[in-house]
Structure formats: C-alpha cells, structure tokens
C-alpha positions in Angstrom: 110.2 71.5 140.3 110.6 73.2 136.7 112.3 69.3 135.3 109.2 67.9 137.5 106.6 69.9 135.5 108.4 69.4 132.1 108.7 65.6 132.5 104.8 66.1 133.1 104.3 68.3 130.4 106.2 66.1 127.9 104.0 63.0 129.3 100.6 64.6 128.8 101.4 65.6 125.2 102.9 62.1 124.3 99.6 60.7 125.8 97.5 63.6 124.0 99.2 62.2 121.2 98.3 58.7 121.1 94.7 59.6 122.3 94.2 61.6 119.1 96.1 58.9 117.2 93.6 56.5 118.5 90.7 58.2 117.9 91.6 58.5 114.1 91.9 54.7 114.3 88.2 54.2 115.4 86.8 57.2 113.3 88.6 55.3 110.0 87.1 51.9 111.3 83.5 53.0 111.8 80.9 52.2 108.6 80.3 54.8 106.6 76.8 55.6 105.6 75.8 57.7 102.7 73.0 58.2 100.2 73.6 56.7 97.2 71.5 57.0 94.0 71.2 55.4 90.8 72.4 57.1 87.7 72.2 56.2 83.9 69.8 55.5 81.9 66.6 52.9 81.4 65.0 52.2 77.8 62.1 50.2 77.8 58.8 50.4 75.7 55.6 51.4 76.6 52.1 50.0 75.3 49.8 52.5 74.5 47.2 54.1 71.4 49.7 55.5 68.0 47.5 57.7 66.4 49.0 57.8 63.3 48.9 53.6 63.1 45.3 54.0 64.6 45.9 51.0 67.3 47.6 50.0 70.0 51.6 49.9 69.6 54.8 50.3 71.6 57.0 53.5 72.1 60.0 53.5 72.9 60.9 55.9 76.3 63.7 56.7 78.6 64.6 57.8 81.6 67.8 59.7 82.8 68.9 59.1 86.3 70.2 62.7 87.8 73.3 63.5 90.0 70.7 65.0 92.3 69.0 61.6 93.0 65.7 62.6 90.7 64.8 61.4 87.3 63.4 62.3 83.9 61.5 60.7 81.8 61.9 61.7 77.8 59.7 60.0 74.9 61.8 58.9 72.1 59.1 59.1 69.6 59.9 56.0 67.9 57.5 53.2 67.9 59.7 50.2 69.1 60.1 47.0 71.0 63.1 45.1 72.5 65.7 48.1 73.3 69.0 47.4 73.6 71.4 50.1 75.0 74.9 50.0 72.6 78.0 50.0 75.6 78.6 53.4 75.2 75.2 54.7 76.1 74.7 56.6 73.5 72.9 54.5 70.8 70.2 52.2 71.3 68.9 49.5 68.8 65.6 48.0 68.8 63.0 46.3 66.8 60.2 48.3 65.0 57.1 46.1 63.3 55.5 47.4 60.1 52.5 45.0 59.5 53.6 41.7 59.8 57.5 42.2 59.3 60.1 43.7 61.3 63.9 45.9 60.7 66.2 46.4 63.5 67.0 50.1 64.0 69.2 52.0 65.8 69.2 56.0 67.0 71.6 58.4 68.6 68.8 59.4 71.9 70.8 63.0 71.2 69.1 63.1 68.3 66.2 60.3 68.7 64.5 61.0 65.2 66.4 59.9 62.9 66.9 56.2 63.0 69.2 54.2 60.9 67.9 50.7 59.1 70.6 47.7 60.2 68.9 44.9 58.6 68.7 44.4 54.8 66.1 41.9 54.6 62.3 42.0 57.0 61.1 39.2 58.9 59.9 38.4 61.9 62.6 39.3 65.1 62.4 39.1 68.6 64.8 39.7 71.8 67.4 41.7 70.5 70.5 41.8 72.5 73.7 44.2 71.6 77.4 42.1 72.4 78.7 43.8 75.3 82.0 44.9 72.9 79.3 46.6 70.9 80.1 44.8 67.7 77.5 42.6 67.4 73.4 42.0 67.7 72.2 38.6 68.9 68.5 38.0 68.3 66.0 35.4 67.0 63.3 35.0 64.6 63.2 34.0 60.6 63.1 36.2 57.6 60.4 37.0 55.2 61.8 34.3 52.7 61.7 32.0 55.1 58.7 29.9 57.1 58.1 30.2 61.0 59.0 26.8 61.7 62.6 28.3 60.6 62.8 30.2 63.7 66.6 30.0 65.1 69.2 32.7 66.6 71.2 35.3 64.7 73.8 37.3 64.8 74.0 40.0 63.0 77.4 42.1 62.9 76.7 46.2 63.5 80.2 47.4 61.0 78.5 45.4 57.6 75.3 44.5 58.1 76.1 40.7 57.8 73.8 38.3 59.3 73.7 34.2 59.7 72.1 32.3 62.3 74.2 30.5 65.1 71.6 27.9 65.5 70.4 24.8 63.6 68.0 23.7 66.2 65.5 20.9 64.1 61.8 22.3 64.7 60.2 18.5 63.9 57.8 20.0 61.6 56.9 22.4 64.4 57.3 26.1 65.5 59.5 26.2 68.9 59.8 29.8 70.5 62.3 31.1 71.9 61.7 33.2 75.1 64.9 35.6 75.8 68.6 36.1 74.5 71.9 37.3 76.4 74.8 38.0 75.8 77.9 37.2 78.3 80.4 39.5 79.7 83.1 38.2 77.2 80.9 38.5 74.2 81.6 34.7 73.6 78.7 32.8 74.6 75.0 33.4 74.6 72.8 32.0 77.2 68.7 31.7 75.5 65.4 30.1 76.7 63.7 27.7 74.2 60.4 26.0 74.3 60.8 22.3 73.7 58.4 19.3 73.4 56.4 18.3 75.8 56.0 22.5 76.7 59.1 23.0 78.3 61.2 26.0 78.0 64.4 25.6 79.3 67.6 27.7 79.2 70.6 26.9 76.9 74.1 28.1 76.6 75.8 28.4 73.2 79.4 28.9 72.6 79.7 31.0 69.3 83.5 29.6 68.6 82.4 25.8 69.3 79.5 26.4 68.3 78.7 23.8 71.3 75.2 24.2 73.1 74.9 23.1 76.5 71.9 22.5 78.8 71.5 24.7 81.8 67.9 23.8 83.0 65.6 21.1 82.8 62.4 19.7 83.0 60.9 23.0 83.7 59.2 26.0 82.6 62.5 28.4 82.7 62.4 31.8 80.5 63.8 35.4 80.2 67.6 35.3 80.6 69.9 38.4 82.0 73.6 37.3 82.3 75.6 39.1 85.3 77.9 41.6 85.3 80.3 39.8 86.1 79.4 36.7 84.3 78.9 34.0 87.0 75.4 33.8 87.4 72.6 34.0 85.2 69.4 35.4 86.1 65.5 34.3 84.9 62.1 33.7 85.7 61.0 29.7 86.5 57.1 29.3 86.1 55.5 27.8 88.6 51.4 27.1 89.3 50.5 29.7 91.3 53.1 31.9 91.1 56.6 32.3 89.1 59.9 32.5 91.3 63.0 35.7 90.4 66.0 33.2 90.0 69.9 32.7 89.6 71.4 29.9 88.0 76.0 29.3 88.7 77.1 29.0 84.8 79.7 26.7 86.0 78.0 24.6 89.2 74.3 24.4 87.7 73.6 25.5 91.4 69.9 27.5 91.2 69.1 30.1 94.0 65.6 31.4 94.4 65.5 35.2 95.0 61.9 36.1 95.6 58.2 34.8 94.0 56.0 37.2 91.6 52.4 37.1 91.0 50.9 36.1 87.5 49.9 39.3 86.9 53.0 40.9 86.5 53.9 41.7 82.8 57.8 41.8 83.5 61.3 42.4 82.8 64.4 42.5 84.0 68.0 44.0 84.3 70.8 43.7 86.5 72.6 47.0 88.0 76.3 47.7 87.2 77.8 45.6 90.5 75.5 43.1 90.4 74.2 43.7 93.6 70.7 44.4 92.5 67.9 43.8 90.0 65.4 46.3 88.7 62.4 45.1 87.3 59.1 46.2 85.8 55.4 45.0 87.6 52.4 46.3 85.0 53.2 50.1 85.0 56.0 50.3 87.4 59.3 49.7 87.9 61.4 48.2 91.0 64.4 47.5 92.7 65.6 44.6 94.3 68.2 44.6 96.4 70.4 40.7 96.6 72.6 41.7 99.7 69.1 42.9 102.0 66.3 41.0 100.0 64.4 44.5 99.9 62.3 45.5 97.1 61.5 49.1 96.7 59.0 51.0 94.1 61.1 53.5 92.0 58.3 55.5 89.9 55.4 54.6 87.6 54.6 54.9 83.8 51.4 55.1 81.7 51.0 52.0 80.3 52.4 48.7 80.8 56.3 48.5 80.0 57.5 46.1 77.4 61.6 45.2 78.2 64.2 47.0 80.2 67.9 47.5 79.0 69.7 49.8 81.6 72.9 51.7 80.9 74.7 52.9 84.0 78.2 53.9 84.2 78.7 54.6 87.9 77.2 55.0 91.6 77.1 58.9 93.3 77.4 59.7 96.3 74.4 62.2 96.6 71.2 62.9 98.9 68.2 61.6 96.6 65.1 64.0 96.2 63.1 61.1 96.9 63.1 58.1 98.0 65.4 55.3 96.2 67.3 52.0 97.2 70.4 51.5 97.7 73.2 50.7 95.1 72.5 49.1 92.6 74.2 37.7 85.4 80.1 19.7 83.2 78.2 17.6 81.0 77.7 18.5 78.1 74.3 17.2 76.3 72.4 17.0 73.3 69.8 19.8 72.7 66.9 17.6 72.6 
C-alpha cells in the first residue's frame, strides 16, 4: 500500500507539473493588451493677431506628450512658419518673415527666446526640411537678389552656413511653385511636389549625389510630401474635385494606396509617427490620428487658431494608462522633368 500511494503521489506531481507547465504555455501565447500613449513632441504654427506686428501672423507652439498619457501645450513666443524638429529634439529651425523677406532660424525650446540667424542672405523660403543626420536644411524659394521666376531647392549646410540650390528646373519665363520638401531616411534623396504646366503638381524625387530627378506621379494634382520612417513609402495629398484623398506612393514600385478622403475645408498637415504605423494630421484647429493597421481616425485635442505645419519628434512608445482618451501607437524609368 505505502509503494501504491507513492507511485500515485509521484504521478499526480509529474501531471501537476505539466499542467502548470502548460498553462504557462497558453498564458505566454495569449495577446497582450495594454495602453499605450504617444510621447514626444509636436511643433507646428498657429495663425492668430501679433500685437506688436499689428496683424495677423504665425507663432510658433508646442506640445510635450507626458509619460502619464496627458499633454501640454507651451507657446514658443517666436513668430514662425515651417518648423522643423533637429534629430535630437532639442532644436527646432523654422522660417520667420519680416516684410516681404525671410531668414531661417533656429532655437534651443529650453531656452526658446533666443534664436540664432542661419541664413546670411533674405529672400523669399518655404518648406523647410532638417536631413534626418541633422547636418543639413532642404528648402525652396529664391533670394532677395534674385527674381521669383528663380524659385528652385536648396540646401543649406547647418556647421557653415553654405547654401546652393540642388535644382536647375527652367521656369519658361514663368513662376512654378513648389508645394512640399522631404527628406529620406538616408539623407540622400529628396522627394518635392512641383507645379508644372498645364496646373499640374506632381511629385519628384532627386538624388543629391546624381543629382538625377525622377518622376513619381503624373498627370495629377499631387502635393505635400512626408517620407516614411522607414523609407519605403511616401506619403501626400492627391486633389481631387470634391474632395482630396490621404495617400502612399512605393518609392521603388510607383504602386499608390489610397488611405482615406478629406474635405476641402481642411487647412492640413501631416506627419508620420516613429513606426510608421500611423499619421497625425491637423483639420482647421485640431489635430488627429490615423491609425494604417485599423483605418481609425481619432481627435487628439484642439488649438486656437488654425495650425500651419506639423513636424513631430518622438523617441519612443510607453506603456502607460492615458488620462484621456488617445489612439493607439503611433514615408524604373527614369524621365525628363518636363
């Protein structure tokens, strides 16, 4: 009897053992759920009165995602447009307008007020975009010496102060504007929209070693360029009659995909999160998040005043219980520019 109830004892432990064993198996199987808040930071301008200008201008304002899942929103007191956060997300250049000219500027936000002069000579600039490697600012525009029909891309390199443009495009006697800059991954190529004859604006990529240009769209109204992440796909807005339609475009297929339609109305910009997973964008006053693995779009908070460009700087995703309510987790023929 006493080998009969060891034997027994010995088999319900070996079989306690391999219940518990299997149980850990499932439990590390199941999906795990949890919260998850963005974190970083958005720049972006706002439209609104500058009393000592005595009109309407834009201010440059962030907002600071918190562990906690909450935000804060922090006026920079600097009258800007075109933000760009520098990699480390401490500096952030934009473009300030005085009159009819323009400088590139840049300020530490721990120390917002004093702003630091990049460009030598004023002129007329638009979409500023910082190189991913923080080196260099891509941008477009033409220089007080210079006449509008001049209007081409530069580069301008942060350590000296040099600038030269990267483009020759011929303007036919004609202004041709250009409608967004960014930079890839690899800080090699740019990818800008550029209004051509016959209204278009279509989207071009340009290898700064080759110095090569190729088409990526045609034939329609394409604008606003965010490269990815990860540097496959390029996101932009395509105009269409009634309504304008959020799409990706494969750098190396050409392949489009059309993410979701926006209403005339809208006023907005875009940025990709860190993973690529998701967009955030701006709609009047507000900003959104769109998430590319559910096709949800969720309201994040709201501004006074109508937001002019969105550059987000995010380092990571935290595993936290949000305050309020967020989203979860959050860019072979060659042609002729013509």
């Amino acid at each position: 009897m006493k080998n009969r109830n060891h034997i027994l004892y010995v088999w319900n432990l070996e079989v306690g053992k391999r219940i518990c064993f299997g149980l850990i198996l499932v439990l590390l199987c199941l999906p795990v759920t949890v919260d998850a808040a963005p974190t970083g930071r958005i720049a972006y301008a706002v439209s609104g009165f500058n009393d000592r200008l005595g009109r309407l201008d834009f201010n440059l304002h962030m907002t600071t995602f918190t562990e906690d899942g909450d935000f804060k929103t922090t006026p920079l007191n600097q009258s800007g447009m075109y933000p760009a956060w520098g990699p480390a997300g401490d500096t952030l250049y934009f473009i300030q307008r005085a009159d009819t000219q323009s400088h590139i500027f840049s300020i530490n936000i721990n120390n917002p007020k004093n702003k630091t002069q990049l460009t030598e000579i004023s002129g007329t600039y638009r979409f500023l975009a910082v190189s991913p490697n923080g080196k260099k600012l891509a941008f477009n525009g033409w220089t007080r010496e210079q006449q509008q029909q001049e209007n081409q891309v530069w580069v301008l390199d942060i350590d000296t102060g040099e600038m030269e443009t990267v483009t020759s495009i011929p303007h036919f006697g004609r202004t041709f504007f250009f409608w967004g800059i960014s930079w890839a991954p690899n800080s090699k190529k740019l990818a800008f929209s550029l209004e051509r004859p016959g209204g278009l604006e279509q989207l071009y990529l340009l290898d700064l070693e080759t110095e090569e240009i190729d088409i990526l769209t045609e034939f329609n109204i394409d604008f606003y360029p965010v490269w990815s992440p990860d540097g496959q796909k390029i996101l932009f807005r395509r105009w269409n009659r009634e309504f304008d339609t959020m799409s990706t475009i494969d750098v190396e297929t050409r392949a489009i995909t059309p993410l979701f339609d926006v209403d005339k109305q809208t006023g907005m910009w875009t940025d990709w999160s860190f993973d690529g997973q998701s967009i955030i964008y701006s709609r009047w006053g507000a900003f959104y998040l769109h998430d590319l693995l559910t096709g949800k779009t969720e309201q994040l908070f709201e501004v006074d005043g109508s937001i002019f460009v969105i550059s987000w700087w995010r380092h990571e995703v935290l595993s936290v219980t949000p305050k309020q309510k967020f989203a979860t987790t959050w860019g072979d023929v060659k042609r002729n520019l013509r």
